[in-house]
N, C-alpha and C positions, 0 to 999 in steps of 0.2 A: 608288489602291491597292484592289484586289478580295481582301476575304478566300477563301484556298481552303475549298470548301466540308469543312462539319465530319464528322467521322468521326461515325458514328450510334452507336457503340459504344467506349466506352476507359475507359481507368483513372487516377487522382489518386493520386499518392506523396506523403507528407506525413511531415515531423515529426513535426507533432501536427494533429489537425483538432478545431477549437470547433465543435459538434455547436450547442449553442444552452447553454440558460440550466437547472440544476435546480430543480425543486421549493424547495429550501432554499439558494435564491440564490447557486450557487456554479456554474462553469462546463461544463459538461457536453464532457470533452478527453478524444479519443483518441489516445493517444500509437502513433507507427510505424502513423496508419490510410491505410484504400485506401480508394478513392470508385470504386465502378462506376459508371458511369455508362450510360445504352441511352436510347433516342431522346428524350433532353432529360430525365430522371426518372436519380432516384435508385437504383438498384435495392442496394447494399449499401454498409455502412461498416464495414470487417471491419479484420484486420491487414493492410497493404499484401502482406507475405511471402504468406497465406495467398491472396490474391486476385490474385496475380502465378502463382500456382502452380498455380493454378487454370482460369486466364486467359491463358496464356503469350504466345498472338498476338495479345493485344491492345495498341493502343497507350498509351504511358504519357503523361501530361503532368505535370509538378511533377518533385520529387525532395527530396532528403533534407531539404533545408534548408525547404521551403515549410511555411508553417504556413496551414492552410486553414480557410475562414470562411465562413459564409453570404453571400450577397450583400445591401449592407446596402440599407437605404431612407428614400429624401429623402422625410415624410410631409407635407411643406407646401415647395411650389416656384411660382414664378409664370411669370420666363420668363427669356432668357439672359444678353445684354449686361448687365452691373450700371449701376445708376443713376447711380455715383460714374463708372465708366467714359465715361457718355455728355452728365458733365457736371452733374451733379444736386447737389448737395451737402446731406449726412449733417444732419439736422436731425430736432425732432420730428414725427410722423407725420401730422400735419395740415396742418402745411407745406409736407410731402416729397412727398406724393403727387402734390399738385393740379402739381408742375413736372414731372411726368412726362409732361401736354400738351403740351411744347415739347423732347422728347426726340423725335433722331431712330431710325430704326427699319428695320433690315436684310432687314426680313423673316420670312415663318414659317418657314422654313424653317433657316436659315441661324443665325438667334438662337437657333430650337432646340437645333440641332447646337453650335454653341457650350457650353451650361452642359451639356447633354450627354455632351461629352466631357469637362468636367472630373467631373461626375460617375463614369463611368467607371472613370477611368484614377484617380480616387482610391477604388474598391471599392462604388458606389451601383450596383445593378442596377434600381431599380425607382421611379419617382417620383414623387407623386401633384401634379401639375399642376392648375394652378388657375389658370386662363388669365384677365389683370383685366378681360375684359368679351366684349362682342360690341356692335358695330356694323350699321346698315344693313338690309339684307333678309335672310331666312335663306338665301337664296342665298351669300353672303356670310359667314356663319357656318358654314358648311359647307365653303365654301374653306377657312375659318382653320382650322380644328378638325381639318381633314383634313390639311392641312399640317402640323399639329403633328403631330397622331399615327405622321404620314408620317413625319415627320424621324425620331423614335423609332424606328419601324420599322426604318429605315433604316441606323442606327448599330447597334441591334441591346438595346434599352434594351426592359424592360415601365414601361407608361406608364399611371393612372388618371387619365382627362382630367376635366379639371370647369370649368365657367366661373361666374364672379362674375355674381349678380345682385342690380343694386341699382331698385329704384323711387321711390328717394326722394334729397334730399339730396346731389347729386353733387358740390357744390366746399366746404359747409360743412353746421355742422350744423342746416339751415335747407333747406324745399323750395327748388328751383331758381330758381321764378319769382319771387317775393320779394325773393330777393337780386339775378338778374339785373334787375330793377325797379330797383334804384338805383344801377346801375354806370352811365357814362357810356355812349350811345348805340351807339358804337361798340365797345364793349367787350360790349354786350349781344348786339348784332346779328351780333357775330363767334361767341359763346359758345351762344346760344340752339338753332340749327342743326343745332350737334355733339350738345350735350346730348339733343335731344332723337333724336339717330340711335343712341344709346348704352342707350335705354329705350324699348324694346316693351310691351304688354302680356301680363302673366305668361302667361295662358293659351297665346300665342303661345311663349313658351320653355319651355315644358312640353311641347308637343304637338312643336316639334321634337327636345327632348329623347329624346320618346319613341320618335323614329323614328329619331336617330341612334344611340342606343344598343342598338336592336334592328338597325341595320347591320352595328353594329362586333362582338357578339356572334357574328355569322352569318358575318363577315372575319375576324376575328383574335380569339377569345373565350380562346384561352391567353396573349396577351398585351396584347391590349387592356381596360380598363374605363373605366364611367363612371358618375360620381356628378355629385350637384346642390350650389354653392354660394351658396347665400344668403348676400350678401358680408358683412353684420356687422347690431345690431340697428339703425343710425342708418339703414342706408341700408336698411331693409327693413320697409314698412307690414306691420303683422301680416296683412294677407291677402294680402299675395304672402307671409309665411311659410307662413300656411298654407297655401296651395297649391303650395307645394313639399314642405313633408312630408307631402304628401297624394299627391301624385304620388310620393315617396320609396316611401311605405309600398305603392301600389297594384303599384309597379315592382321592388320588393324592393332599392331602391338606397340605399346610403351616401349620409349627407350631412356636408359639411363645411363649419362656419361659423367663420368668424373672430370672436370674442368680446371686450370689455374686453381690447383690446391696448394702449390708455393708460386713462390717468385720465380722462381729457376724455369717455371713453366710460362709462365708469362712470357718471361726474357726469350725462350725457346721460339713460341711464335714469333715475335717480331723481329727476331736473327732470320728466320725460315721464311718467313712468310711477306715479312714487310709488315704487319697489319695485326690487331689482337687474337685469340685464339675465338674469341666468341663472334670480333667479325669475319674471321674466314670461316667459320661455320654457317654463320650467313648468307655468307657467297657459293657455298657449297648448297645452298637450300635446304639444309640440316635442322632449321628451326623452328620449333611450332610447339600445339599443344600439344603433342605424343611425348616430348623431352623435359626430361628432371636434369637439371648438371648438379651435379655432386660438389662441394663444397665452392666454388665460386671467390676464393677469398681475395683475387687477386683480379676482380672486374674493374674498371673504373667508370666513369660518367657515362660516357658515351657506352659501353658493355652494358651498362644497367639500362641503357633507353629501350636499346635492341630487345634486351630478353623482355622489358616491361611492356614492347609492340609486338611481341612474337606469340606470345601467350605460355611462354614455355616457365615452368615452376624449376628452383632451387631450393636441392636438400644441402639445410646449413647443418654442421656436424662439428659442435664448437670446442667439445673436449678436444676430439683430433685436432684440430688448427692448435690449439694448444700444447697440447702436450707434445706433439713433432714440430715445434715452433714455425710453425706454419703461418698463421697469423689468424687476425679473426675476420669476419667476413663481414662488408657493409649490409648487415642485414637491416639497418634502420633506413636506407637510401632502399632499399627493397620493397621493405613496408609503406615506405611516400611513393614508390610506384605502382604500387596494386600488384606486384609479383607473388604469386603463393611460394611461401618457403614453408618446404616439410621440414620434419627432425629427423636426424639419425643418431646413432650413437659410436657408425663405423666399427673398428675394432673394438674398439672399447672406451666406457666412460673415464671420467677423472676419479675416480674412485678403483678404476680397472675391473669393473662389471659391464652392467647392462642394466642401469637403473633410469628406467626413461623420466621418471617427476624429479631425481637427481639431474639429468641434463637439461632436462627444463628451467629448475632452478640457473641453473650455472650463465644459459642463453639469455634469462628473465636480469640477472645479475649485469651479465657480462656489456649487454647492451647498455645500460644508465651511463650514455655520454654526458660530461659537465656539461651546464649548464641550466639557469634557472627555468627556462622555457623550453627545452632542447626536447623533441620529440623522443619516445623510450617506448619499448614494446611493453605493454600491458600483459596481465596475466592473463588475461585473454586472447589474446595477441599470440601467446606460447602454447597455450592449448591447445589453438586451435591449427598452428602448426604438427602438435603431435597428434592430432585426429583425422579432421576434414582435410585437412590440406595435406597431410601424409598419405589418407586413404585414397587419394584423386591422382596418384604417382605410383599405386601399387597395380593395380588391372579390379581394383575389388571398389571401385568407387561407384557410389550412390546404394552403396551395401553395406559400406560399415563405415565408421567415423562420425556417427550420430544416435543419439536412442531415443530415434521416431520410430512410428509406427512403420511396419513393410521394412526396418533396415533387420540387420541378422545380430540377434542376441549375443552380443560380444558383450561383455556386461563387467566391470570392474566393479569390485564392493571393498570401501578402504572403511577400519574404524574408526572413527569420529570422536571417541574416547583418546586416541592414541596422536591424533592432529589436537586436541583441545585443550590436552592436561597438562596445566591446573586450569587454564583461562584463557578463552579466548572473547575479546567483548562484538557483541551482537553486530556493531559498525562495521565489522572485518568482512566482507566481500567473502561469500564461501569461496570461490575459485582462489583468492588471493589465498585465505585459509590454507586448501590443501595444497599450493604450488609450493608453496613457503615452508609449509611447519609437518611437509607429510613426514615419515621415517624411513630410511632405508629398506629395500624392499617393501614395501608396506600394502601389499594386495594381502587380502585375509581369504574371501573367496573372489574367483573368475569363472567367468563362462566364455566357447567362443562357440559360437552356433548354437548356443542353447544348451551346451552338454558342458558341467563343473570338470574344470581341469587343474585349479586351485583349493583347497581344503582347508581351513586354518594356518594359511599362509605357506601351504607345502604343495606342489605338483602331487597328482594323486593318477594320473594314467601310466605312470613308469614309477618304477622301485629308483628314486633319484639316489638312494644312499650306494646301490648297487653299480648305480651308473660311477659316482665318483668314485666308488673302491677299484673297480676294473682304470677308470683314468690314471688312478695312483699307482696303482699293479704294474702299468704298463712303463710309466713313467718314469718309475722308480727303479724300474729293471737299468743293467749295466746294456750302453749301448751295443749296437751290431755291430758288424764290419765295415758295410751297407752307410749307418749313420755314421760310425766313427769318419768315415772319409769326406760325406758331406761336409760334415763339420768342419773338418782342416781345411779341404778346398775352398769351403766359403771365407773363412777366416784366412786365405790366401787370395781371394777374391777382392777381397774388401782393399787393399792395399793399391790394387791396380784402377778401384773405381774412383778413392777418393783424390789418388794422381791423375785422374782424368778430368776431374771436378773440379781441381786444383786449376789446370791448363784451360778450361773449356770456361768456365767464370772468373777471371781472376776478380778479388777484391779489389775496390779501386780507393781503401781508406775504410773504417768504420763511416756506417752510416747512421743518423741518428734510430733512436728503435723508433718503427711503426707496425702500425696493427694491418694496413690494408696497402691498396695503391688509391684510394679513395682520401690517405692520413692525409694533413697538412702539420706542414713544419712548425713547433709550438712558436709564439710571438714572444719568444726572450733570447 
C-alpha cells in the first residue's frame, strides 16, 4: 500500500485540541479549534469556524468528534520484536540481557518497522532509538544505522538514532577477559571472538560518529538526529566517558546514558568508586543540560540535588523498572525539584507493545504515594513528560512537543466518541479524560510533518500486513546452524553468569520489598 502523496496545505477540525501544558500545570485546550497546517509547520490554531471561512478551498481532515494532540514521544526505545516475543523470559536485568545472544533477529529493517508501527498507530511520532550496540567494521555500522534510520524514514516516523557504547564489562560486572578465563574452553573460545567484535576503540566510534551525523544532517536534518550513548557507568572506563562528552560537547550533541537502573548498579559504583554513580559523573564533569540518564531508579537525595543543579533531564521508563524488577524511580522527588523527566517505553510496555498513553496511564497510576496530602504527578504532569519534556532530550526540541504556531505538524487525532462512550461528565478535565479512558492503540489519524502516516487507525506508508507475514516467515522457519548454536551457547552462558552474581553480591538475608533507595522502612 502506497500512501497518496500529502496535500502541502489543509486544515484540522477538532472538538477540542491540547495545545501542550500551561505555565500552572493545567492543560492548555482549545475548544471548536482549527489547525492550519502549510508544508509540514503549524501556521495557526484559531477557531475551526473562523479558519474554514477563511480558507474555504482547503482541505479538511478530522471533524467534530476528534480531539487533537501533539504527536507524543517514545524518549528511551531500543529496538522492535520484544524479548518475551522471541523467547527471552521476563527476569532481573542482569539475567535478561546477557539471553539476548541467543535471540533470533529479523533484521534492520523489518524489526524496525515492527515497533514502528505499533508506535504509530498508538499516537508516538518521534522516537529516540538507542540501538544495543555495533559490531564489526564501521563498514558495517553504517549498514545497521542506515537501515534503521531507513525503515523510520520509510514509515514516515522522526527518529534520534544513538548507539550504545560500552568498553568494558560485557557479560557481568567484571572485565571480559577474567571471566572469559575461567569458563570452560569451549565456551571461552565460542564467546571471546564476538566480544571482542562488539568493542572498537572509542576514538574509532567518535570519529564515525562524527561523520555520520554530519551525513544525516545534510539528508534528512528535519527528521533525522543523532546523539551519543554511553551505555551505563559499569560498562563505560571513564575515558571512553570522557571522550564522548567531549566529542558531545565539541559536536553540540545530546547524550543519553542509561544510569542506576538496578540496585546491582548502584552497589557497583560505590564498591568501585567510593561514591554514587551520579556523583562520579560529576567529578568527571559529565553533567549538564546535553544529558538525559535513562531510568535513574536507583538515585537518592543527594543524586536528585546534583541532577536538579545540573540541568540535566531523566527519561523515567516505568514498565521496564517493572517488569525486570527493577524498581520504580523517585519520579515524585524529581518533580519537587524542577528536573524534566521524559517517558520511554524501553523495550517494551506492560502490555509488551509500545502504547505511549498506556505508559502514561501506568506512570499517572504508579506515582499515587499514600497519603492525604502527598504530592502526585498530575495528568499534566505526565503529558507533558511524553511531549515537551521528551522532545528537549531528542535533538528535535523547540520543533515538536507542542501545537503552536512555527512548531512541525506532528498532529495526533484520537476519537472522542471512543474516550466518552456512554458518559463522560463535563467536570472531567479533557487531559484527565484522554490519559485515563483513551483505548489501546487508539490514534485514528496521525501526521508527522504534515504528511498522514495514520489512516483509520492503520500506518498507511508501508503494506504493515506485509511486513508481519515476512516477521512470521521468518520466525517460523526451523533455526540455522548459525542460531542453533547461539542458542545452546547462551543457555550455557547463563550458568556461569548467574554463579558469578551469586559470588559477586551475595544476599545478606531478605530484605524488606522497596521501590527505590529514596523507600523508607514502613513504621510497623
Amino acid at each position: 500500500m502506497t500512501a497518496q502523496p500529502p496535500s502541502k496545505e489543509f486544515l484540522i477540525q477538532s472538538r477540542a485540541a491540547i495545545i501542550g501544558v500551561a505555565r500552572d500545570n493545567t492543560g492548555e485546550v482549545v475548544e471548536r479549534a482549527g489547525l492550519h497546517v502549510k508544508d509540514g509547520v503549524i501556521v495557526a490554531v484559531e477557531p475551526f469556524d473562523e479558519l474554514k471561512a477563511g480558507h474555504p478551498d482547503l482541505p479538511v481532515e478530522g471533524d467534530g468528534n476528534a480531539i487533537v494532540l501533539p504527536g507524543l514521544i517514545n524518549g528511551h526505545h531500543h529496538s522492535g520484536l520484544t524479548p518475551l516475543q522471541l523467547g527471552v523470559p521476563l527476569e532481573p536485568l542482569e539475567f535478561w540481557l546477557p539471553q539476548f545472544r541467543g535471540m533470533r533477529y529479523v533484521g534492520h529493517r523489518l524489526d524496525t518497522l515492527y515497533s514502528a508501527i505499533e508506535m504509530l498507530e498508538a499516537g508516538t511520532t518521534t522516537v529516540q532509538h538507542i540501538h544495543p550496540g555495533l559490531s564489526g567494521h564501521p563498514d558495517d555500522w553504517t549498514t545497521l544505522s542506515d537501515a534503521v534510520i531507513g525503515a523510520y524514514r520509510e514509515i514516515g516516523m522522526r527518529s534520534s538514532f544513538s548507539f550504545m557504547i560500552r568498553d568494558r564489562n560485557q557479560l557481568v560486572h567484571e572485565d571480559d577477559e577474567p571471566f572469559l578465563d575461567r569458563l570452560p574452553e569451549i565456551d571461552a573460545d565460542y564467546w571471546r571472538p564476538r566480544l571482542a567484535s562488539s568493542k572498537a576503540p572509542i576514538a574509532d566510534y567518535m570519529a564515525w560518529f562524527e561523520r555520520r551525523k554530519a551525513h544525516w544532517q545534510g539528508m534528512d536534518a528535519d527528521k533525522v538526529s543523532w546523539q551519543l550513548a554511553p551505555a551505563n557507568l559499569h560498562w563505560c572506563t571513564d575515558g571512553c566517558l570522557t571522550a564522548i562528552f567531549d566529542t558531545a560537547e565539541r559536536t553540540g550533541s545530546k547524550v543519553h546514558m542509561h544510569l542506576v537502573e538496578t540496585h546491582l548498579q548502584a552497589e557497583f559504583a560505590q564498591k568501585h568508586y567510593g561514591k554514587s554513580a551520579v556523583q562520579h559523573l560529576s567529578d568527571l564533569g559529565c553533567l549538564g543540560p546535553n544529558l538525559t540518564l535513562g531510568h535513574g531508579i536507583w538515585m537518592d537525595e543527594d543524586d536528585l540535588d546534583l541532577i536538579g543543579s545540573c540541568g540535566c533531564s531523566v527519561c523515567h521508563n516505568a514498565s521496564s523498572g517493572l517488569r525486570l524488577a527493577s524498581g520504580v524511580a523517585p519520579v515524585n522527588d524529581m518533580i519537587r525539584r524542577k528536573i524534566p523527566v521524559a517517558l520511554g517505553i524501553d523495550q517494551s510496555g506492560i502490555n509488551d507493545d509500545r502504547d505511549m498513553l498506556q505508559e502514561m496511564r501506568l506512570v499517572w497510576s504508579l506515582h499515587r504515594e499514600p497519603g492525604l496530602w502527598t504530592p502526585r504527578p498530575s495528568a499534566a504532569h505526565v503529558f507533558r513528560m511524553a511531549t515537551e519534556h521528551a522532545a528537549a532530550t531528542t535533538g528535535f526540541e523547540g520543533r515538536i512537543g507542542r501545537l503552536d504556531p512555527g512548531k512541525a505538524a506532528d498532529v495526533v487525532l484520537l476519537d472522542w466518541k471512543d474516550i466518552a462512550r456512554p458518559f463522560i461528565d463535563e467536570r472531567v478535565p479533557l487531559l484527565d479524560a484522554v490519559l485515563l479512558r483513551s483505548r489501546q492503540m487508539p490514534a485514528k489519524t496521525v501526521f508527522v510533518g504534515g504528511e498522514k502516516v495514520v489512516d483509520a487507525g492503520r500506518v498507511i506508508s508501508i503494506d504493515r500486513e506485509q511486513v508481519l507475514e515476512e516477521i512470521s516467515d521468518i520466525l517460523s522457519s526451523a533455526l540455522s546452524p548459525v542460531e542453533t548454536e547461539a542458542r545452546e551457547r547462551t543457555e550455557a552462558l547463563m550458568s556461569h553468569i548467574r554463579n558469578w552474581y551469586a559470588e559477586a553480591y551475595p544476599a545478606s538475608g531478605r530484605q524488606p520489598y522497596r521501590f527505590n533507595s529514596l523507600a523508607r522502612r514502613p513504621p510497623f
